[in-house]
C-alpha positions as CSV (number, residue, x, y, z in Angstrom):
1,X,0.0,0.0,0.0
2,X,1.7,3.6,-0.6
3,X,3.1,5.6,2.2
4,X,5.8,5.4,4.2
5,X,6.7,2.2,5.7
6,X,9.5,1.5,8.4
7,X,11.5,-1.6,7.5
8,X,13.1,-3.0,10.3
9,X,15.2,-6.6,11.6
10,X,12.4,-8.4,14.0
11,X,13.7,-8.2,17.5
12,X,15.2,-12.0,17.8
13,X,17.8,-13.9,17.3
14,X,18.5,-12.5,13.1
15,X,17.7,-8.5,15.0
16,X,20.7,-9.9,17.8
17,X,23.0,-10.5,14.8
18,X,22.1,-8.1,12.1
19,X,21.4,-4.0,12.0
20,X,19.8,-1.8,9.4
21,X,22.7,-0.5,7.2
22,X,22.6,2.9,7.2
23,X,20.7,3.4,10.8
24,X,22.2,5.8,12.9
25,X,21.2,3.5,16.1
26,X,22.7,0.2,17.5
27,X,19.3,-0.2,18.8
28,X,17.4,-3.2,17.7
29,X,14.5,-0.6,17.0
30,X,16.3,0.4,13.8
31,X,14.9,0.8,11.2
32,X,15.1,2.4,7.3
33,X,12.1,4.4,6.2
34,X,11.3,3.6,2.9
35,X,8.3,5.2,0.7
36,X,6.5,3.3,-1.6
37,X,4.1,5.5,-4.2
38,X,2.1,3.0,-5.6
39,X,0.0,-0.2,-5.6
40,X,2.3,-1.9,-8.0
41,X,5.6,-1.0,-6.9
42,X,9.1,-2.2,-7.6
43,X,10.6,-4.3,-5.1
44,X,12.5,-3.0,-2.4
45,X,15.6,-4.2,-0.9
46,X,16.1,-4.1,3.1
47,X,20.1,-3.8,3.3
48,X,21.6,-5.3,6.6
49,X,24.7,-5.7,7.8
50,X,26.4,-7.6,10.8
51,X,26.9,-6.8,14.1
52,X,29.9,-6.4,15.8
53,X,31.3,-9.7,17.1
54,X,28.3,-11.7,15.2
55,X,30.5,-11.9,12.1
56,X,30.4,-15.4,12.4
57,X,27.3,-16.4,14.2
58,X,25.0,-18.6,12.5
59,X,21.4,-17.3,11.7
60,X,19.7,-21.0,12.2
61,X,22.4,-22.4,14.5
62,X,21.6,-26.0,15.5
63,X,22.3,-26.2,19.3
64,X,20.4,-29.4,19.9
65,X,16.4,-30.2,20.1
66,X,15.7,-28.3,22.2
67,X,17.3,-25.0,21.3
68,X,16.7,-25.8,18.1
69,X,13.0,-25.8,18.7
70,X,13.5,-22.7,21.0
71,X,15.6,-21.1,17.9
72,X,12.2,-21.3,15.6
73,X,10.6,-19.1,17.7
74,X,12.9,-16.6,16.3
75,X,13.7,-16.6,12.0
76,X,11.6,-19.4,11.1
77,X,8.6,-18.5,13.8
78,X,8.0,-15.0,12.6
79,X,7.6,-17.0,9.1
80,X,5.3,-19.0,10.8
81,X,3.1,-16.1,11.8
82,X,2.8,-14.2,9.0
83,X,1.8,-16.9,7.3
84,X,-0.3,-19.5,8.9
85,X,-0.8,-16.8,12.2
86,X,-0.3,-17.6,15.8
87,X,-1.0,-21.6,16.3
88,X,1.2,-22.2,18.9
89,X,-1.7,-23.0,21.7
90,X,-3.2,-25.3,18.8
91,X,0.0,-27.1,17.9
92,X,0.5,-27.9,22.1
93,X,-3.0,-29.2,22.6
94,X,-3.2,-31.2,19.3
95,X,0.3,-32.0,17.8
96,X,1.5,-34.2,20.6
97,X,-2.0,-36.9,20.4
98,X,-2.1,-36.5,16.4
99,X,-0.1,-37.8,13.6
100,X,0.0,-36.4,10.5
101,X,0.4,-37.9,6.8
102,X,1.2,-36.0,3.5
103,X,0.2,-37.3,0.3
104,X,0.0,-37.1,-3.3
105,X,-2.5,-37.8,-6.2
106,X,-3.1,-37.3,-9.9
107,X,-5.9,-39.0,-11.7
108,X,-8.8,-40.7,-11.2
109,X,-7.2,-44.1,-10.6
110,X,-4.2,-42.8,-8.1
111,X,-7.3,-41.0,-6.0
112,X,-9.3,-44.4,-5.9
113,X,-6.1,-45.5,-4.2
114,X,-5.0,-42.5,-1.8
115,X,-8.8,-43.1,-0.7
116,X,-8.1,-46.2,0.7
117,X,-5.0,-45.9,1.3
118,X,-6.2,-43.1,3.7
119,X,-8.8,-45.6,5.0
120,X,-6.1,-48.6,5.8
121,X,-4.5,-46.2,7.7
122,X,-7.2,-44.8,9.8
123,X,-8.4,-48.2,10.3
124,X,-5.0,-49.4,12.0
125,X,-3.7,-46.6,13.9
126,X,-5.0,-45.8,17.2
127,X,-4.4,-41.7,17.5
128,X,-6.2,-38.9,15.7
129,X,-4.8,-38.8,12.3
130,X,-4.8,-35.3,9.7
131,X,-4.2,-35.9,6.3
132,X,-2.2,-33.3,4.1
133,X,-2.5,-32.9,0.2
134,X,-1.1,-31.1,-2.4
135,X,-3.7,-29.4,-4.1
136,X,-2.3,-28.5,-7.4
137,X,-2.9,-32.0,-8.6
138,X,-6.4,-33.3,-7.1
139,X,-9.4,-33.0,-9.1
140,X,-12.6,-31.1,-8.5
141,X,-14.4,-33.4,-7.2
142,X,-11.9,-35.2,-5.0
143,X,-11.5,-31.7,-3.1
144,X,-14.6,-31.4,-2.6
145,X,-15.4,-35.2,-1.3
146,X,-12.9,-35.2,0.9
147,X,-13.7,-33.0,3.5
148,X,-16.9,-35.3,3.8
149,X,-15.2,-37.9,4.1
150,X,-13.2,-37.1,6.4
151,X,-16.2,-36.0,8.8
152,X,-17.7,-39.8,8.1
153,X,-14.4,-41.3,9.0
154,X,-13.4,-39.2,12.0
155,X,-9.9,-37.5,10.9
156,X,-8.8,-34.2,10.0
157,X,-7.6,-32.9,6.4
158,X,-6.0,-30.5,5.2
159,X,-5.1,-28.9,1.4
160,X,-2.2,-27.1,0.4
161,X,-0.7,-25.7,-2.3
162,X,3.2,-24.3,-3.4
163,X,3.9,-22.5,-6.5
164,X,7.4,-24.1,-7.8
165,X,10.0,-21.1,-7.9
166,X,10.5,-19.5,-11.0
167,X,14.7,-19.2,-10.1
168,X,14.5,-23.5,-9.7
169,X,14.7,-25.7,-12.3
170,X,11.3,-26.2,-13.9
171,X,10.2,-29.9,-14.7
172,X,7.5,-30.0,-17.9
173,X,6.5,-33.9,-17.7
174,X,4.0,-34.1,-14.9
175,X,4.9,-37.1,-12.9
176,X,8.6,-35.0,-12.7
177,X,6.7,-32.2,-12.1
178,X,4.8,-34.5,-9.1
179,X,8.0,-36.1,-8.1
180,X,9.7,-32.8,-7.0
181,X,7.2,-31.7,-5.3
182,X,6.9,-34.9,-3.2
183,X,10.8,-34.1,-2.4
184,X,11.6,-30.4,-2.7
185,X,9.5,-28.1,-0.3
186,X,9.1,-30.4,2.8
187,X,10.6,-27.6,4.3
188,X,8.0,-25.0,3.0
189,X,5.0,-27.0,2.3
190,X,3.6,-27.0,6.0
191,X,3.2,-24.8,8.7
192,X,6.3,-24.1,11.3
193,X,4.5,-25.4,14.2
194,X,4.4,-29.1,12.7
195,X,7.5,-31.2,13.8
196,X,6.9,-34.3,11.8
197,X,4.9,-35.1,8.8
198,X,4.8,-39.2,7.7
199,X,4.8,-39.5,3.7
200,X,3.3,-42.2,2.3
201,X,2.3,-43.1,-1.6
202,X,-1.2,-43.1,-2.4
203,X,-0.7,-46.5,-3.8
204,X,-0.1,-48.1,-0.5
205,X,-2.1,-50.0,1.8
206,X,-1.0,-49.6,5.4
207,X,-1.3,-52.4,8.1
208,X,0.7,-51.4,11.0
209,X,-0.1,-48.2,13.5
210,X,1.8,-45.6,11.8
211,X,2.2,-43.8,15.0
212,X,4.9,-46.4,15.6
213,X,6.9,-44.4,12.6
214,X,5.9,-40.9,14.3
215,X,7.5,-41.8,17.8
216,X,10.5,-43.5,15.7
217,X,13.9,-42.3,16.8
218,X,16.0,-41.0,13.8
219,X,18.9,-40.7,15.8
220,X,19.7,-37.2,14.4
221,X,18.8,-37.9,10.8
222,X,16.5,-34.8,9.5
223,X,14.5,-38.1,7.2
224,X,14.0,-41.7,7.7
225,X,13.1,-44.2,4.7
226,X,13.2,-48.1,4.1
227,X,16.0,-49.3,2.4
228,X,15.0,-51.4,-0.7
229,X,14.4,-55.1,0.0
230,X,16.8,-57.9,-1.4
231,X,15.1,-60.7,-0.7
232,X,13.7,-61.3,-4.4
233,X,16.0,-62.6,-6.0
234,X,14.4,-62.9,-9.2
235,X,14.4,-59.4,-9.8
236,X,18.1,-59.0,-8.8
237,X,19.4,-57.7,-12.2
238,X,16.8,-54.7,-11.8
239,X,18.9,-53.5,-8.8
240,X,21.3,-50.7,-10.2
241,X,22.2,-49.3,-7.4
242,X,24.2,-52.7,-6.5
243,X,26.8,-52.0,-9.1
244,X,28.6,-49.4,-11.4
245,X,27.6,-45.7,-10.6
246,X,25.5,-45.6,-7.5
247,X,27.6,-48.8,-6.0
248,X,30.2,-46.4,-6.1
249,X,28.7,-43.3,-5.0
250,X,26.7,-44.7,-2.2
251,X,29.9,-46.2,-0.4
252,X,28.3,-48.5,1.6
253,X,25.0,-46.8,2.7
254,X,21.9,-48.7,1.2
255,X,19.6,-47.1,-1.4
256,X,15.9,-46.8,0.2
257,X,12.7,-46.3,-1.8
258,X,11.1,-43.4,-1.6
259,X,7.1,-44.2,-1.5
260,X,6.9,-43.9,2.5
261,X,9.8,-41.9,4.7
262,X,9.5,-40.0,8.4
263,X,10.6,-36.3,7.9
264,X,11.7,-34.8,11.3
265,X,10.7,-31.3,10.2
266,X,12.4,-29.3,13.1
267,X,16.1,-30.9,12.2
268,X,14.9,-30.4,9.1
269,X,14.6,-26.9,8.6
270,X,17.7,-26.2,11.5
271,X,20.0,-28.2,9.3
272,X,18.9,-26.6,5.8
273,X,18.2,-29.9,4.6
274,X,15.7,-28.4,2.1
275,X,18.5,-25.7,0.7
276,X,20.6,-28.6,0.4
277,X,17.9,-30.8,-2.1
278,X,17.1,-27.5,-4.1
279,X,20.9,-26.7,-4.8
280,X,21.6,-30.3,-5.6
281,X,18.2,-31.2,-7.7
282,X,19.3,-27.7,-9.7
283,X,22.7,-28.6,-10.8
284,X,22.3,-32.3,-11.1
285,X,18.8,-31.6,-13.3
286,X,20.2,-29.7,-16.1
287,X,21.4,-32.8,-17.3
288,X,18.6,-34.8,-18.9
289,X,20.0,-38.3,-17.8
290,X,20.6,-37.7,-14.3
291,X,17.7,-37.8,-11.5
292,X,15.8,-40.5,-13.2
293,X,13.5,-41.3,-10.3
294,X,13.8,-38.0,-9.4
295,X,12.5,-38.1,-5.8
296,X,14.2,-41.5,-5.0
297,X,17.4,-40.4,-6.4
298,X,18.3,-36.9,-4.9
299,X,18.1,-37.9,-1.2
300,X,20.0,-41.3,-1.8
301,X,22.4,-38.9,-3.9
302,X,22.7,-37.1,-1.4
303,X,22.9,-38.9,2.0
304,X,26.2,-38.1,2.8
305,X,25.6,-34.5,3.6
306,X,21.8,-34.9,4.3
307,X,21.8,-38.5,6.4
308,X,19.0,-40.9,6.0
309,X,18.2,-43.0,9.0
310,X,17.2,-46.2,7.7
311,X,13.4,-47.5,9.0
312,X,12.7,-51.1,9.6
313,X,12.6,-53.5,6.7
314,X,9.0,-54.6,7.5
315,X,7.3,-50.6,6.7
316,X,7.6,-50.9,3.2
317,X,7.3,-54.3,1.5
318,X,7.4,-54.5,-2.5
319,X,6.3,-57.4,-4.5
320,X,9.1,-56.8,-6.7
321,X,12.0,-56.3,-4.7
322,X,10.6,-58.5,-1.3
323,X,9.6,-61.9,-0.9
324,X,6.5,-63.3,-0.7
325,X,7.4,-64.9,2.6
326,X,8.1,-61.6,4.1
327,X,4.8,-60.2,3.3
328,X,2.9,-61.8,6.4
329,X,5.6,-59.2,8.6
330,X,4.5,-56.2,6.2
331,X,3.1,-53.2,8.0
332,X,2.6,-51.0,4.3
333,X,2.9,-52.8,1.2
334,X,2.9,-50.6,-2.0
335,X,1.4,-51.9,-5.2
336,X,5.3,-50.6,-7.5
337,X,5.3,-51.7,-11.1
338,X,7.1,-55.1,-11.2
339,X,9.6,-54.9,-14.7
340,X,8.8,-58.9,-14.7
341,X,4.9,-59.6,-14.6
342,X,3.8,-55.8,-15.6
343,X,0.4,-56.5,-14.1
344,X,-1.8,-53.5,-13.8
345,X,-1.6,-52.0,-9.5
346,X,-5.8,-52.8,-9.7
347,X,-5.0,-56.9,-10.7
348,X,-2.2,-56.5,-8.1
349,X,-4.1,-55.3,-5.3
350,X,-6.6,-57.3,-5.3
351,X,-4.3,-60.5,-6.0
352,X,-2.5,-59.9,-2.8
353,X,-4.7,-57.7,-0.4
354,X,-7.8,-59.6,0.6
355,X,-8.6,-56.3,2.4
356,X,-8.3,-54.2,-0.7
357,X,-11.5,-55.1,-2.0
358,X,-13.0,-54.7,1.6
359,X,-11.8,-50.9,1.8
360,X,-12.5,-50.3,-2.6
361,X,-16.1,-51.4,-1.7
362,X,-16.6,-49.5,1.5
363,X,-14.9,-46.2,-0.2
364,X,-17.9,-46.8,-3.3
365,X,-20.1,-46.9,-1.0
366,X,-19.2,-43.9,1.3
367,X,-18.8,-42.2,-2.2
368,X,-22.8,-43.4,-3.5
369,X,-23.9,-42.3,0.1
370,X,-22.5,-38.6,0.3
371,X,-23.8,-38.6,-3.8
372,X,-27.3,-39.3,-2.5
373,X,-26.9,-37.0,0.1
374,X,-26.1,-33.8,-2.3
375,X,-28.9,-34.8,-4.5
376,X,-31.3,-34.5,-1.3
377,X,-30.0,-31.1,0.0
């Protein structure tokens, strides 16, 4: 809006450390006055500069958990309020009791599954559970259904949306496009009050309590995923990471699958974990054959400065890559493409899953009933 505006460093822990350049005052009440004429104004820079002695202090320090926690109150919680508002009091009363899921969809067959995907879920974990989407990729109708179904099923949903950044490398094919965000913006995607978020394919059907995997112990990893399982060994020429390139790059460390991981999102955001992915996905991408399974590769790729804790074998089991003696242990099992049998996910699912068809018919039917119940309002 025009007039004149006083642009100052917020009183924290980045006002402790920087000063208005230019402001005749050490206070921390500094501030540049800067006029702005009209509506549509060019942008306008606010030019700091360090503080004596604070040449080397570091804006997002980590000093452990719980000054690290303490620390968002500063830089990252002002974020927070201007732009989700003040939800601290929520976050206490509901955070600790509730565990939260993200998920992706695109299409009217990958929104049959994250339906009951949602439902295998809710049906086998004992706490509140609130669902996230991405809404630049739901249709319609999905967007609006949810909500209701949600209020039939007893958990708590939530959309959001992120606008990828015109100064990153843009993706044009849409599962790429869907694959970066699914990797790229944990660290701006959800508010600053959540600590954890669980991501898990919409392709999945979940049989264990996922709260087991939102009171897991990374042990100071700022992610944890499943490593990939070996115990197929009809499919071992498929596994490229086992030899040549990645053998070689990964030194050791296994290469884990990306359909379900734990993102601590505190460690997260204090150890830049998100700048880290962005700078790496934007030099690696300009080269069309690297990043192939774009949101598998980059954190494999780059484990050694972002470290992946590795979750238990049994929370992701594969057809292609398990065995079909370890499925009875399974607490997710995700319907991937097998390169051997190629069978449609639908012929798969209901091949292996007797409860599949149990949740498929129970989500028509919720569907037909909240239908009927439109047509009647």
């Amino acid at each position: 809006s025009p007039g004149v505006w006083r642009l100052r460093v917020p009183p924290n822990r980045h006002g402790a450390i920087y000063r208005v350049e230019g402001a005749r005052s050490e206070d921390l009440g500094s501030f540049q006055l800067t006029p702005i004429y009209k509506f549509r104004s060019k942008p306008q820079m606010l030019k700091v500069r360090r503080r004596e002695s604070m040449e080397n202090a570091d804006l997002l320090e980590d000093t452990g958990d719980a000054a690290g926690d303490a620390g968002e109150e500063g830089l990252l919680g002002s974020i927070s309020s201007s732009l989700w508002g003040d939800k601290k009091k929520g976050a206490a009363a509901g955070d600790e009791e509730t565990v939260h899921v993200f998920s992706l969809a695109s299409g009217q067959l990958y929104e049959r599954f994250l339906k009951i995907m949602m439902q295998s879920v809710v049906s086998n974990t004992k706490s509140k559970v609130k669902f996230w989407f991405l809404s630049n990729f739901l249709s319609p109708q999905f967007k609006a259904f949810v909500p209701k179904m949600a209020e039939r099923m007893g958990f708590e949903v939530e959309l959001v949306t992120y606008q990828w950044p015109k100064w990153l490398h843009q993706q044009t094919v849409r599962q790429r496009v869907i694959w970066g965000y699914k990797i790229l913006f944990l660290d701006v995607l959800f508010p600053l009050n959540l600590k954890r978020i669980i991501y898990i394919d919409a392709d999945q059907v979940v049989r264990g309590d996922v709260k087991e995997l939102w009171d897991m112990d990374l042990q100071g990893a700022p992610y944890g995923y499943t490593p990939f399982c070996n115990t197929n060994t009809a499919t071992n020429g498929f596994r490229f990471w086992d030899s040549g390139y990645w053998k070689n790059h990964l030194r050791g460390k296994p290469y884990h699958i990306s359909a379900l991981y734990v993102v601590d999102l505190g460690r997260f955001r204090r150890m830049r974990a998100g700048d880290t992915l962005r700078s790496v996905y934007d030099n690696l991408s300009a080269d069309p054959n690297s990043l192939a399974n774009l949101d598998q590769d980059l954190p494999n790729y780059t484990q050694h400065t972002v470290p992946i804790f590795s979750l238990p074998q049994e929370w992701l089991w594969c057809e292609t890559w398990c065995s079909m003696e370890t499925l009875k242990d399974a607490k997710t099992i995700d319907l991937c493409n097998n390169p051997l049998t190629k069978k449609p996910k639908l012929d798969v699912a209901r091949e292996l899953l007797p409860e599949w068809t149990v949740y498929d018919e129970r989500q028509r039917n919720i569907t037909l009933g909240l239908l009927e119940e439109d047509e009647q309002a």
